[in-house]
N, C-alpha and C positions, 0 to 999 in steps of 0.2 A: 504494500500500500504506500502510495506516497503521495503527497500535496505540493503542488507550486500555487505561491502566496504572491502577488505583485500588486500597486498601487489598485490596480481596478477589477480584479475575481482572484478567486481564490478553486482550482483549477483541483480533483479528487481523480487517484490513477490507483487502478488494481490490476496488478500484471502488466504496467504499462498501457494499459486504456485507461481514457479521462472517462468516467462512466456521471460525474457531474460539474459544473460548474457555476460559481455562485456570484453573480453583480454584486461587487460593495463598494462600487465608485457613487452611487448617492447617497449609501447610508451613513447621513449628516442630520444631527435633531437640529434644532432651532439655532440654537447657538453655535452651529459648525459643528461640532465636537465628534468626529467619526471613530468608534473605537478602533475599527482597523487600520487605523493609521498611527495609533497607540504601540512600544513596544511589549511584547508577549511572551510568555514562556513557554515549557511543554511539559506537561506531568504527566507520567506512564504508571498507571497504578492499577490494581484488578482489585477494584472496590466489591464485597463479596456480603453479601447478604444485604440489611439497611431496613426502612422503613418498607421501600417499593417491593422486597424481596416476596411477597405474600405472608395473606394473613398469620401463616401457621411458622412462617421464618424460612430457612435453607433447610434442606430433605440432605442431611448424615449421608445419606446412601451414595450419595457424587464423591464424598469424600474419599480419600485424599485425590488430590488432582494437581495439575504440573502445569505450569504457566511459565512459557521461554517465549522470551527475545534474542532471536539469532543476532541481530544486529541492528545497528540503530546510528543515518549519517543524518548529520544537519547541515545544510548550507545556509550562505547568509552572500546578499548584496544591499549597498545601499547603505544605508547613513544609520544601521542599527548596528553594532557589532554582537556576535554571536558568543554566547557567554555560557559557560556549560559551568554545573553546581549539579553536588551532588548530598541528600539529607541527610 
């Protein structure tokens, strides 16, 4: 899966097909203030159970289960410098 992000969409590839693309060159409120033009970060996290998880919680029975990231690149153009943290 991968995303290219630029001043005006924001462009979604699986297996190298763009399968969607999203217009955020008007989304400005009143004030100008467009969030994608804001700098961002990225959190990789496998949130696991929660509120939405249903009434009764997570079903034991899936457990244990393996969550891998083969690999993971960021690029960066443009007037944001790419800045990697780790928690």
């Amino acid at each position: 899966m991968s995303m290219e992000w630029d001043a005006n969409k924001i462009d979604y590839f699986y297996d190298n097909v763009k399968f969607h693309s999203q217009d955020i060159s008007g989304l400005t409120d009143r004030d100008g203030y467009n969030p994608f033009r804001q700098p961002h970060f990225l959190r990789i996290s496998l949130a696991f159970g929660g509120r939405w998880a249903g009434r009764m919680g997570v079903d034991d029975a899936v457990l244990p289960v393996r969550f891998e990231i083969d690999y993971m690149r960021l690029y960066t153009r443009g007037k944001y410098p790419l800045v990697v943290a780790k928690d």
